[in-house]
C-alpha positions in Angstrom: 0.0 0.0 0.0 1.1 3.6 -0.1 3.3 5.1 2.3 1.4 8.0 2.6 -1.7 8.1 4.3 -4.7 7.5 1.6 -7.6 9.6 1.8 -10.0 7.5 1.4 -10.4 3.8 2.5 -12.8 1.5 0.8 -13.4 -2.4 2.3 -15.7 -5.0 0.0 -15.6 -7.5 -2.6 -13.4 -6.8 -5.4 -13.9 -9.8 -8.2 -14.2 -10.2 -12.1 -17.4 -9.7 -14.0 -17.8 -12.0 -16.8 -20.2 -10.6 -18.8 -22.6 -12.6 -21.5 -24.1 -9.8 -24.2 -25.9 -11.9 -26.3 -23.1 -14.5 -28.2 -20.2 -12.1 -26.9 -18.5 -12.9 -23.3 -15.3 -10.9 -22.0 -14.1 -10.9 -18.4 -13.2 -7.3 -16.5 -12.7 -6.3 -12.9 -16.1 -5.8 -10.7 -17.5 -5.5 -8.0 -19.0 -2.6 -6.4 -16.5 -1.5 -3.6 -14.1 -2.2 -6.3 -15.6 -0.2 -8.7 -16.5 2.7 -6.2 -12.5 3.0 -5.5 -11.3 2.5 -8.9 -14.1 5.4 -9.4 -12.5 7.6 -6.4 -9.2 7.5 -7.7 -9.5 8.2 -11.4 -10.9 11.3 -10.1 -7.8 12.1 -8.2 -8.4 11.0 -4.8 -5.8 9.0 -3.2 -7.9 5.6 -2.6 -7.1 2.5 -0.8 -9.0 -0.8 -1.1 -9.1 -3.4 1.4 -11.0 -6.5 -0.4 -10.0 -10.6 -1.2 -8.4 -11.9 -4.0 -6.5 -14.6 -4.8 -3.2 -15.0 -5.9 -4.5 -16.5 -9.5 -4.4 -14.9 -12.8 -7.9 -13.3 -12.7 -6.5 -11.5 -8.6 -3.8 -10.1 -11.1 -6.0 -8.5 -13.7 -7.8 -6.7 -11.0 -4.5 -5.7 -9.5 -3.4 -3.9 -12.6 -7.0 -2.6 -13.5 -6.7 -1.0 -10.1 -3.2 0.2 -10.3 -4.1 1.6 -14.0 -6.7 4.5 -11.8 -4.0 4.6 -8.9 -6.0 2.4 -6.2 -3.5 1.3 -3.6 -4.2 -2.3 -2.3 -4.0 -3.4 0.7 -0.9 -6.1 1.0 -4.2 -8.2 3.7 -5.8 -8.4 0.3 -4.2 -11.3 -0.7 -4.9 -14.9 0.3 -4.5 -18.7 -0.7 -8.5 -18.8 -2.4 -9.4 -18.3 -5.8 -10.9 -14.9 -6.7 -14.8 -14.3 -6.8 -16.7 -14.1 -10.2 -20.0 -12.7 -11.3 -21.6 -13.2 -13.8 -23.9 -10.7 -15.3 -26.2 -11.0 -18.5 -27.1 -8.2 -20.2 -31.2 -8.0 -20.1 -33.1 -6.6 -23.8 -33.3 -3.6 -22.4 -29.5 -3.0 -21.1 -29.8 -4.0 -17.8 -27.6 -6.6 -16.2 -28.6 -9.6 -14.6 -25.8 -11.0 -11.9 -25.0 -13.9 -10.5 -22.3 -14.6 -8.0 -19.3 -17.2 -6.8 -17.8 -15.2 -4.2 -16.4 -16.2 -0.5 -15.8 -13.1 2.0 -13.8 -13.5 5.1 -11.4 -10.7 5.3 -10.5 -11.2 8.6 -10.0 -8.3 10.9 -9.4 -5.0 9.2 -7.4 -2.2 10.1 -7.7 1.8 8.4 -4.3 3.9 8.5 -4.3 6.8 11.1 -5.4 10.1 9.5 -7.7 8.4 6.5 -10.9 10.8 6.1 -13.4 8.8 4.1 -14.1 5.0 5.0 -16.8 3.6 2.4 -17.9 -0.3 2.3 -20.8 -2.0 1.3 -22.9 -4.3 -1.1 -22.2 -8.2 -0.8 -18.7 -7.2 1.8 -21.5 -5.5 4.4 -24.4 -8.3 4.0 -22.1 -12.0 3.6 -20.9 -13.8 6.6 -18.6 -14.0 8.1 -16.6 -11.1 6.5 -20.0 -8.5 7.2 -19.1 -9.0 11.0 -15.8 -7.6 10.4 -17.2 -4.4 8.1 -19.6 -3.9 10.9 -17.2 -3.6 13.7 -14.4 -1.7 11.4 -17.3 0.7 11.0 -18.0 0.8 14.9 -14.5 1.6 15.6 -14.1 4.2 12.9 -17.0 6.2 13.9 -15.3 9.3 15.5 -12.3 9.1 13.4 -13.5 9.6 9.4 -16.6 10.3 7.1 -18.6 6.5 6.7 -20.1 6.2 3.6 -22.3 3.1 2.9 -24.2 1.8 -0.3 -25.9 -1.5 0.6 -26.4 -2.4 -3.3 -28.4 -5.5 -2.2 -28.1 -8.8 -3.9 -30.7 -10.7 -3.2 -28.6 -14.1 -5.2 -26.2 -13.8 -2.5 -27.9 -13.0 0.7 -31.6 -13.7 0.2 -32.9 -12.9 3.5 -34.5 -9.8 3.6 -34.7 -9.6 7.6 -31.1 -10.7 7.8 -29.9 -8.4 5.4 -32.2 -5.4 6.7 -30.4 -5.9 9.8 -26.9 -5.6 8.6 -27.9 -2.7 6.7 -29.6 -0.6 9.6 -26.8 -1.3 11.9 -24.5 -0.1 9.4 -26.5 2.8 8.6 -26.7 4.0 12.0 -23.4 4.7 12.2 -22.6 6.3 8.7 -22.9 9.9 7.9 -23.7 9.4 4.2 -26.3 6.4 2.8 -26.9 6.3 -0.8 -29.6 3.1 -2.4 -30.8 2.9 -5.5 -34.8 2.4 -6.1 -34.5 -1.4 -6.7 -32.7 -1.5 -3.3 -35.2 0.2 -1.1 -38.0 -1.6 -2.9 -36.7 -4.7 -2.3 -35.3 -3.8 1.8 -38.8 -1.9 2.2 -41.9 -3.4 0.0 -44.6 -1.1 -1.0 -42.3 1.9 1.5 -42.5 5.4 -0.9 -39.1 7.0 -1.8 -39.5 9.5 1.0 -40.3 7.1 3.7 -37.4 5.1 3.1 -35.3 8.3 3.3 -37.0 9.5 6.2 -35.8 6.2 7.8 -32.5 6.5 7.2 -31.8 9.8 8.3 -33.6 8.9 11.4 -31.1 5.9 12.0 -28.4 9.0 11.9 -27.5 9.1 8.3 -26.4 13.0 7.3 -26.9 12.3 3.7 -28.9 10.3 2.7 -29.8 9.6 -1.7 -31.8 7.2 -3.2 -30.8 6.6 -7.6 -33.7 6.0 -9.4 -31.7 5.5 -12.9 -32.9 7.5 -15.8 -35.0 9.5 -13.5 -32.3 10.9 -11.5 -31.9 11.1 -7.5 -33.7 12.1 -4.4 -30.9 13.0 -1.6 -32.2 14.4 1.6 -30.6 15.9 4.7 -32.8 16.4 8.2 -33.7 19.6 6.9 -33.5 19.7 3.0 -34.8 17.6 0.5 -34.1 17.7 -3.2 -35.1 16.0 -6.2 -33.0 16.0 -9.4 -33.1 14.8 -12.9 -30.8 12.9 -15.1 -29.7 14.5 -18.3 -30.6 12.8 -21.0 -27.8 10.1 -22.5 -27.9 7.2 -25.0 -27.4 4.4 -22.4 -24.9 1.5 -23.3 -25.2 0.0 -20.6 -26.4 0.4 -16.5 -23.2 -1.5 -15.1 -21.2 0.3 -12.5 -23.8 3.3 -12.5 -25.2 3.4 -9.0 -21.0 2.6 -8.4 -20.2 6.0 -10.5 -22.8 7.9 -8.8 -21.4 7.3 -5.3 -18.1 7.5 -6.4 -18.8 10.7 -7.5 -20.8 11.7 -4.7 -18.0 11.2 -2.3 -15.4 13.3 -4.5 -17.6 16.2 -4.6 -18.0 16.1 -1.1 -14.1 15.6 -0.4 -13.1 17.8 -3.0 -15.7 20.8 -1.9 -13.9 19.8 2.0 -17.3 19.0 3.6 -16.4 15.8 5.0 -15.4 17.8 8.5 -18.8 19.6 8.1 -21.1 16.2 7.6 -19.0 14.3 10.5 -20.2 17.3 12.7 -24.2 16.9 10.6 -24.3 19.9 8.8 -24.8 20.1 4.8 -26.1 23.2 3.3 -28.8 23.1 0.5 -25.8 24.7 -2.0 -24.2 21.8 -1.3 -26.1 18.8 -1.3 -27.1 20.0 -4.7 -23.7 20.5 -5.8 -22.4 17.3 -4.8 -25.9 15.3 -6.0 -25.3 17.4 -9.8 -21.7 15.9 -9.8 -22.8 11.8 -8.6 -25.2 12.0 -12.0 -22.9 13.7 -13.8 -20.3 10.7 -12.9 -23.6 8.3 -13.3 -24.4 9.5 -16.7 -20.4 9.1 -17.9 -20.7 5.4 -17.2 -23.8 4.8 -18.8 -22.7 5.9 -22.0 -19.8 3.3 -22.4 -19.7 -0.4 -22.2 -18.9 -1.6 -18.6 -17.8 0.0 -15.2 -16.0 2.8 -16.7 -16.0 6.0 -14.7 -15.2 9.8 -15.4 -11.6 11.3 -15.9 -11.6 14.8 -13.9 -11.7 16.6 -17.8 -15.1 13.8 -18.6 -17.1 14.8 -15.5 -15.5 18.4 -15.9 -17.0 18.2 -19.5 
């Protein structure tokens, strides 16, 4: 890992996507930690990852797709397994379809003094036994840095709802920023409206918290402001990595604009939380117009 202290920590499942698009299969790096880093540090934020691969040919392709955006990984990420797949079929209408081979058991993990942002989620927050470990990181981090979770359910993997719905709230309770898509809090919260589910989650403590509801754009809400914006319109490739890009993008607009001190204390103006929601579509809308997980360059979300 770097010798300097990285700005931002991320912990979850890095593995490779092997994607099926009709008769045409190819293999690249995944995962939605994974892909929030990778995301983080092509925008210029010195980004750690903390996930589990294996010392096999597909652990090396994501090491040097990682290293290609300047994600330092953690020398813990290493171990004797092989490294996770998933597998996602892209639907008619663009969407992907995933299904999953992964094992997550990280052991205990440890975040360098001085980091600012810690961000986890998805399958590394809801799979035992590695979720008890994101948990307590996340507990022992509280007072130290900005927590940032996406739960990015997948129901394949962890199919209990109250199980998962657990993990998540506990987790939630101690970020400062929560971010879901729609298809996450309809699935977590059946027949709960948009706001509702919001409402919940800044009640459990969240500062921040933004629901994605793809070509629609985002709600994003703090105690006292609530803000609904649109997507710009985009001729969509494809929808993988988006809700990745958008929260990638989220949390270098709120590094970059220095409000991490600001949200640890729970204050976010209405300036901005709209700033920082324009820039996580902007980031969204990037990726959605390329093949694959493919995030902004500063000069492409500038642009």
């Amino acid at each position: 890992m770097t010798s300097t202290t990285p700005t931002a920590f991320v912990v979850g499942e890095a593995l490779v996507d092997i994607v099926v698009d009709g008769d045409e299969h190819r293999e690249h790096a995944g995962g939605s930690p994974m892909n929030v880093a990778y995301g983080l540090a092509r925008l210029g934020v010195d980004t750690a990852l903390r996930a589990q691969l294996g010392q096999d040919a597909r652990g090396r392709a994501i090491e040097e797709h990682l290293a290609g955006a300047g994600v330092h990984l953690d020398p813990a990420t290493f171990h004797d397994g092989s490294t996770s797949t998933a597998v996602a079929t892209i639907q008619a209408d663009r969407t992907a379809r995933y299904d999953f081979d992964i094992a997550w058991d990280p052991g205990a993990i440890e975040v360098p003094a001085g980091v600012r942002l810690v961000h986890t989620g998805s399958i590394a927050s809801a799979l035992a036994p590695g979720s008890a470990a994101v948990l307590a990181l996340f507990e022992a981090n509280r007072g130290s840095a900005l927590l940032s979770f996406d739960p990015n359910v997948r129901p394949s993997i962890t199919p209990s709802r109250d199980d998962v719905l657990t993990t998540v709230d506990a987790l939630a309770s101690l970020a400062h920023v929560v971010k879901m898509s729609d298809e996450d809090a309809e699935w977590l919260h059946p027949g709960v409206s948009l706001d509702e589910v919001l409402d919940r989650y800044l009640g459990l403590g969240a500062v921040v918290a933004a629901i994605t509801r793809g070509g629609e754009g985002c709600s994003i809400a703090t105690r006292e402001v609530r803000l609904t914006l649109p997507s710009l319109p985009v001729d969509v490739v494809d929808t993988i990595g988006a809700g990745d890009a958008f929260m990638s993008g989220l949390l270098f607009a709120i590094l970059s604009r220095g409000l991490d001190g600001p949200l640890r204390e729970g204050v976010l103006g209405e300036d901005d939380l709209r700033a920082v929601a324009a820039t996580a579509l902007a980031s969204a809308r990037v990726t959605v117009s390329r093949a694959g997980a493919n995030p902004p360059t500063p000069a492409e979300l500038a642009a």
